[in-house]
C-alpha positions in Angstrom: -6.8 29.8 15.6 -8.9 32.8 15.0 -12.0 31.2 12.5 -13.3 34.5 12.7 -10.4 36.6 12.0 -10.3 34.7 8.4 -11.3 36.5 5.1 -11.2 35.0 1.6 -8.9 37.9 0.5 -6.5 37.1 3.0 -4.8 34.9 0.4 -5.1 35.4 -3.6 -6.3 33.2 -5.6 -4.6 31.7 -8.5 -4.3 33.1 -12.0 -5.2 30.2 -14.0 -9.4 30.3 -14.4 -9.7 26.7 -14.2 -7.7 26.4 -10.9 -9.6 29.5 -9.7 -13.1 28.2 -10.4 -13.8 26.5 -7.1 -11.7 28.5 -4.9 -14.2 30.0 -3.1 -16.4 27.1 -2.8 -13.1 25.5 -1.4 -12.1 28.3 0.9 -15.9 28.2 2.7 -15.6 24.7 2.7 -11.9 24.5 4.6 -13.5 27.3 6.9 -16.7 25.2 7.8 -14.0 22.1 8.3 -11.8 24.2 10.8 -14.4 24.5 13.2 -16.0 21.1 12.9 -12.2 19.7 13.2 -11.8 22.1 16.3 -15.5 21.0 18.1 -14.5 17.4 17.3 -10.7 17.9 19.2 -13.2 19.7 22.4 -15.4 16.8 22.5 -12.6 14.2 22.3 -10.7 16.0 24.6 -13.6 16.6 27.6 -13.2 12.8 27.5 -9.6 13.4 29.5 -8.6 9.7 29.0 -7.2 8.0 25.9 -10.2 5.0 26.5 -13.1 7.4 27.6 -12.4 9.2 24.0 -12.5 5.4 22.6 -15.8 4.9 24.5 -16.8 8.5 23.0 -16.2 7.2 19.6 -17.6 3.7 19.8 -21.0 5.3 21.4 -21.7 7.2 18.5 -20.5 4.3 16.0 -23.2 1.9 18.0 -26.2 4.7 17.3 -25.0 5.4 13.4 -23.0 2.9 11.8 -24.4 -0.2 11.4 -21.1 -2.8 11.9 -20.7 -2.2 15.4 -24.5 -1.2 15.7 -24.7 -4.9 14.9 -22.0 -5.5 18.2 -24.2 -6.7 21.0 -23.9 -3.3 23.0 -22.6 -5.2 26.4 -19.6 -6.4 24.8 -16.6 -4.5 27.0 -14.1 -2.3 24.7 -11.4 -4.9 25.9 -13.7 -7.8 23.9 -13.8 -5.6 20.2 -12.1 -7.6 18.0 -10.0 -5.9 15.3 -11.2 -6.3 11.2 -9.0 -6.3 8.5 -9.0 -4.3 4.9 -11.2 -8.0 3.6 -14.1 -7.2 6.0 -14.5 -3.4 4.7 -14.0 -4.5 1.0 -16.8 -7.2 1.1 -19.4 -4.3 2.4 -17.9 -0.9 3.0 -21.7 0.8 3.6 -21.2 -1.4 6.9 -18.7 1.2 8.3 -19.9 4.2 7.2 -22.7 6.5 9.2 -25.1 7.4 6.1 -26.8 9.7 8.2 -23.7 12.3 8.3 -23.0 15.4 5.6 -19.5 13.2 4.2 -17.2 13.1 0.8 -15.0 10.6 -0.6 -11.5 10.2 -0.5 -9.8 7.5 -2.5 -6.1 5.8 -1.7 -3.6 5.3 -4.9 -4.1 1.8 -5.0 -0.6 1.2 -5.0 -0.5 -2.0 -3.3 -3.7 -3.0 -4.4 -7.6 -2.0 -5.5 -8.3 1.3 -4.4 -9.8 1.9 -1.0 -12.9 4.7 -0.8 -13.0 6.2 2.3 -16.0 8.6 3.6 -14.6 11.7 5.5 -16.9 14.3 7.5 -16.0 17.7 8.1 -13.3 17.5 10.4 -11.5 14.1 9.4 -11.3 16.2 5.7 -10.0 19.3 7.3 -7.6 17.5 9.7 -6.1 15.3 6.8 -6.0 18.0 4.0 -5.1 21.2 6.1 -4.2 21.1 10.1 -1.2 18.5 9.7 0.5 21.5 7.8 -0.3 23.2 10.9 2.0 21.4 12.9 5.1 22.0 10.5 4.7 26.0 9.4 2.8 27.6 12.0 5.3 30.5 12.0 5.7 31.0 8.5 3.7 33.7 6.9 1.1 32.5 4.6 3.3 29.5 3.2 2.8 27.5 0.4 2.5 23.6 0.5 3.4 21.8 -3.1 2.3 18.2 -3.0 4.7 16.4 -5.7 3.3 13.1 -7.5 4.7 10.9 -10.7 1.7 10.1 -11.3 0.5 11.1 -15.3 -2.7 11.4 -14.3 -2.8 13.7 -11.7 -5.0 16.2 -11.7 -3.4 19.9 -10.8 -5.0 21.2 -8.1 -4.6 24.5 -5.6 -6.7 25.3 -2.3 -6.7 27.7 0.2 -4.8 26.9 3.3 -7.2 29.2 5.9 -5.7 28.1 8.9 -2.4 29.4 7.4 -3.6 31.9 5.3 -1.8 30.1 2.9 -2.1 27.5 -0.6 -1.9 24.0 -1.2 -0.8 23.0 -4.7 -0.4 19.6 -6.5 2.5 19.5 -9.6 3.3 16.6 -11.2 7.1 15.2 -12.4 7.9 12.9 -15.3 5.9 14.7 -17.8 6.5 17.5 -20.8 6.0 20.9 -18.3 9.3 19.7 -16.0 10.7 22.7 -17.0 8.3 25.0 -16.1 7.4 23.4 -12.4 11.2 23.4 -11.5 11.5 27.1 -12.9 8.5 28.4 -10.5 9.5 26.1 -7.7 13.2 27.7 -7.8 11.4 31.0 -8.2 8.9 30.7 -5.2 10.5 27.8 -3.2 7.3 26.5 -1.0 7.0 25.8 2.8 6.2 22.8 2.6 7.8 20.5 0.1 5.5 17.1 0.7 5.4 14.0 -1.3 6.1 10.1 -1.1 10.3 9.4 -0.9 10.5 8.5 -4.1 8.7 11.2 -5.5 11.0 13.9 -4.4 13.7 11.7 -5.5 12.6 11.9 -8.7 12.3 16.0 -8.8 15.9 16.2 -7.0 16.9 14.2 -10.3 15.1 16.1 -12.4 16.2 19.3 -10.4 20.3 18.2 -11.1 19.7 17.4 -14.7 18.9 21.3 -14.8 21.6 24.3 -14.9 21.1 26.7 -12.1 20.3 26.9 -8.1 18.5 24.3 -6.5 14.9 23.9 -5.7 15.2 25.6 -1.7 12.1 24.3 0.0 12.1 25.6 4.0 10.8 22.1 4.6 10.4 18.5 3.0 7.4 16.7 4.5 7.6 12.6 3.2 5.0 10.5 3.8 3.2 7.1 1.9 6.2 5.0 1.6 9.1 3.7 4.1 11.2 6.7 4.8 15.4 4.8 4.3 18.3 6.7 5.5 19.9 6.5 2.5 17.1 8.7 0.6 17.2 11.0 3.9 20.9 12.2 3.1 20.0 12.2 -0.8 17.0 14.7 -0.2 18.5 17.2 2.6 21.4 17.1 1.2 20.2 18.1 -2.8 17.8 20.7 -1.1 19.3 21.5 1.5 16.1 21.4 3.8 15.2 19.5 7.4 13.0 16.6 6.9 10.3 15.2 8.7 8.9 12.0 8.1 4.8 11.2 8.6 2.8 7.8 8.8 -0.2 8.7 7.1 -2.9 6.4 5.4 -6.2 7.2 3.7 -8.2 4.9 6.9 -6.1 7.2 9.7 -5.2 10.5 8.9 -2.1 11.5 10.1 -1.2 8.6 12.6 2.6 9.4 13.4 4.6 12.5 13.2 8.2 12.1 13.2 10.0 13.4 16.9 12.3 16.6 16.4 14.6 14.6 18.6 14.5 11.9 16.7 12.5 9.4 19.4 10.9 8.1 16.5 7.0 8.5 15.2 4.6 10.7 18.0 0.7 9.2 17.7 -1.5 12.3 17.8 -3.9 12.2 20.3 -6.9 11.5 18.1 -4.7 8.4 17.0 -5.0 5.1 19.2 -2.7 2.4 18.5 -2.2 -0.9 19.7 0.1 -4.0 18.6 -1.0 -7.6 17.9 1.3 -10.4 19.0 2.1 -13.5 17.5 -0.8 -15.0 19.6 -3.6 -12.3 18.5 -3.3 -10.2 21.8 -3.7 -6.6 21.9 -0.9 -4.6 24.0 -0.9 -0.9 24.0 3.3 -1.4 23.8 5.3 -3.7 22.5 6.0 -5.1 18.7 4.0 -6.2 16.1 1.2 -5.6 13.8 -0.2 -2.0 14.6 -3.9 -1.8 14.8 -5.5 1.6 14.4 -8.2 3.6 15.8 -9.3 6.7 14.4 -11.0 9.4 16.8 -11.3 11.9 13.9 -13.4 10.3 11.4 -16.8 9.6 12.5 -18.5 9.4 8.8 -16.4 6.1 7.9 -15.4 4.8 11.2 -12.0 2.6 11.8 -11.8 1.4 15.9 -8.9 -1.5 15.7 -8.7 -1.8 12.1 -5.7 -4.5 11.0 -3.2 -2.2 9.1 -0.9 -4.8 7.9 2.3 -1.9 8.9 4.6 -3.6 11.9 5.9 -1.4 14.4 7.3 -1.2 17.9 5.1 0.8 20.4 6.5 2.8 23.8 4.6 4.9 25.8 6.0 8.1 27.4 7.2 11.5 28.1 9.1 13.0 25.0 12.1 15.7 25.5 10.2 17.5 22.6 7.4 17.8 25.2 5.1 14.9 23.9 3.3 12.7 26.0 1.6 10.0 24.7 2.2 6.7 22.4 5.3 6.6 20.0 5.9 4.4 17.3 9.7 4.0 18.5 10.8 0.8 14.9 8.4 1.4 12.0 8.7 -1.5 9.6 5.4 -0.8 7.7 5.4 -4.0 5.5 8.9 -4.4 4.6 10.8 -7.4 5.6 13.0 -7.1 8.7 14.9 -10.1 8.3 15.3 -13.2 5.9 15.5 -17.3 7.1 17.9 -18.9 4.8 17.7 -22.4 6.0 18.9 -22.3 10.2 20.0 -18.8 9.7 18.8 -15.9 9.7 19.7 -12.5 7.1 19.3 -9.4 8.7 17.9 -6.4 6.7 19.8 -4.0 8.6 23.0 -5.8 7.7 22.4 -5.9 4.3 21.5 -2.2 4.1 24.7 -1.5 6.1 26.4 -4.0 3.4 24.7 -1.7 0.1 25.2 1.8 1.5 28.1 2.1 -1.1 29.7 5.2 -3.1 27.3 6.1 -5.9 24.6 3.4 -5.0 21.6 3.3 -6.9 18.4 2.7 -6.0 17.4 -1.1 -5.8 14.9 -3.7 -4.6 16.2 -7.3 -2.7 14.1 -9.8 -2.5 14.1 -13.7 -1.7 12.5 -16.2 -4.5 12.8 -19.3 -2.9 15.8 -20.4 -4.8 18.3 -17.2 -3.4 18.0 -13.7 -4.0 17.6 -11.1 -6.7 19.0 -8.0 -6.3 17.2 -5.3 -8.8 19.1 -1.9 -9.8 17.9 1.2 -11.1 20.0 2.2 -14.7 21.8 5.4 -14.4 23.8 7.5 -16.6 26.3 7.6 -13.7 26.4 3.8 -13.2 30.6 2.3 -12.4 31.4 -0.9 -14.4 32.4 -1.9 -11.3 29.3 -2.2 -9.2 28.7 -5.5 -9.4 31.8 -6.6 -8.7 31.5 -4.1 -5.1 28.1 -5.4 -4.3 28.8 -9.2 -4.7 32.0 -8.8 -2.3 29.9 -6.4 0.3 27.4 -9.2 0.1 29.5 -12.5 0.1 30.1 -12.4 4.3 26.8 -11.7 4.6 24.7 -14.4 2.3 27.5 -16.9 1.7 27.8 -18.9 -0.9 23.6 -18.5 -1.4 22.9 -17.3 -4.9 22.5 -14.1 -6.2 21.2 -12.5 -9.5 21.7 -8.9 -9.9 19.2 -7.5 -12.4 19.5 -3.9 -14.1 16.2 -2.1 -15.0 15.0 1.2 -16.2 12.5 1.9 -13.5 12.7 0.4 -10.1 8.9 2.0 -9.2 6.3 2.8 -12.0 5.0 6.8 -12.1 2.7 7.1 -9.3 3.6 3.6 -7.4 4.9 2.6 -3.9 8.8 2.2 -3.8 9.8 -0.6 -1.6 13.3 -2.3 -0.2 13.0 -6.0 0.7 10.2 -8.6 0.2 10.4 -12.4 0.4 8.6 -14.2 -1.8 9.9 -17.9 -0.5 7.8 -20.1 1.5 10.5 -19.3 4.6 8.3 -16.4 6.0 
């Protein structure tokens, strides 16, 4: 990356004056992060070892932020406890250096309150700009789209300098469908990048429309559990490879799916470890993952609880990765349900619903059996219920379940999900 190669009129900007108005402000500012991202990677790296960049990290947490200033500075790295989402919430000043140039970045709040996270220089460059990096590096200044259902959303479009390229923000489910599906089929992005469901919904929107399909050179999914049942529906509709991220407003990018398919590759500013059943830390394994991020040293996460299960390996990679992978990623669905001595496995009931013409649904346990929630469709078969309860029956027995139908599965701007149980069994 040549920083100082890089000119503003590399890339025009956009025609609408309200879009334009910060564009140079952003463009200096994605500048000034490229270099603060690339002295934070040298720094990290001239500590060789995955701990010595830990130890690196937690130095300069002890000297500016005051949580683990507070740490009595003898305490071996082995000994730091992880916190959880409750201890930031109850005093998030705690875990941020005041001391360092930082902005804001809020999550969705999709499972919850909103989490505010401070980002310096780098962590803001390497979360808005450098993962893109990774996916288009050969493509001449590309375009990214980021798609949301959210009403709310604010349209957006920044440069891309390590591309030479944009990033752009449209929004589905409102009055201008038309018109984003007309320039998207027009000037098909790079980077198509959204949560699952979110594309889902522009493929819909994209059928219910005469004429070719949106032809993105790439989807990018990340922010929800990635099935492989919405897989097929997205490369199949645009016709497009997929890859798959773990990304969360506390880490950055923490996994990036293999090209091989090996499963999700930690970057090397990403440390992960699991937490057993009995609270110990393994660096492989399965369990609760527990992150460390090297990147961010304005709000500063070393073993934060991420309440995502995973399974853990530690390798060489075909692809020519070396390093942690997250092999299983569960994130917080349910793997399995106890129905009194037995057990119901998720991957048996997916199996089980993976029927012609499926639409999308929710399972979840109450306690008292199960409720199966579908999605309305104009294309739904009178006969569906009568498929699902027999693909079902050798699976749950004779245990009892209600098949709901509902016009929206996951409200604009939410978190879709699979399977959750709500019963006192978990």
């Amino acid at each position: 990356m040549d920083l100082g190669a890089l000119a503003l009129e590399d890339v025009a900007p956009p025609a609408d004056p309200l879009l334009c108005r910060r564009w140079v402000l952003d463009w200096h500012d994605a500048v000034r992060g490229a270099r603060a991202w690339r002295e934070r990677q040298v720094r990290l790296n001239a500590a060789r070892a995955p701990d010595q960049a830990f130890a690196a990290t937690l130095r300069w947490a002890r000297r500016a932020v005051p949580h683990y200033r507070d740490l009595v500075s003898t305490v071996p790295l082995e000994e730091l406890r992880p916190f959880q989402r409750g201890d930031y919430d109850r005093d998030p000043a705690r875990f941020r250096a005041a001391e360092m140039l930082s902005r804001p970045k809020k999550s969705t709040g999709t499972t919850g309150t909103p989490l505010t996270v401070f980002f310096d220089d780098a962590a803001w460059f390497e979360a808005n700009q450098a993962t893109f990096s990774l996916l288009c590096e050969r493509v001449p200044a590309p375009t990214v789209v980021l798609v949301t259902t959210r009403a709310d959303a604010e349209r957006y479009v920044v440069p891309l300098p390590l591309l030479r390229g944009t990033h752009r923000r449209v929004s589905i489910g409102r009055d201008e469908d038309d018109a984003v599906i007309t320039e998207l089929r027009a000037r098909p992005p790079a980077i198509l990048h959204g949560k699952p469901s979110c594309l889902l919904a522009l493929a819909r929107a994209d059928a219910a429309r005469a004429g070719e399909h949106i032809r993105p050179a790439r989807i990018l999914t990340s922010g929800e559990n990635f099935f492989p049942d919405d897989r097929r529906t997205l490369t199949e509709w645009f016709g497009s490879p997929v890859t798959d991220a773990y990304t969360s407003v506390e880490g950055g990018l923490i996994g990036l799916e293999c090209p091989v398919g090996s499963g999700l590759h930690v970057p090397p500013e990403r440390m992960l470890e699991v937490e057993t059943e009995r609270d110990q830390l393994r660096t492989t394994g399965s369990g609760r993952l527990i992150l460390t991020n090297l990147t961010n040293w304005a709000t500063v996460f070393l073993r934060y609880r991420t309440d995502d299960f995973g399974t853990l390996t530690h390798g060489d990679c075909s692809c020519g990765h070396s390093g942690q992978t997250i092999s299983e990623f569960y994130g917080r669905e349910v793997v399995q349900f106890r129905d009194g001595n037995r057990f119901v496995e998720v991957a048996a009931l997916t199996a089980a619903l993976d029927l012609p013409d499926m639409p999308e649904y929710q399972f979840a346990c109450d306690g008292d059996g199960y409720v199966l929630r579908v999605a309305v469709g104009d294309t739904e078969r009178a006969e569906l219920d009568t498929e699902v309860r027999a693909a079902l029956r050798p699976i749950l027995g004779a245990a009892h379940l209600d098949i709901v139908r509902t016009p929206t599965l996951t409200p604009p701007g939410g978190k879709a999900w699979r399977f959750r149980d709500y019963s006192s069994n978990r």
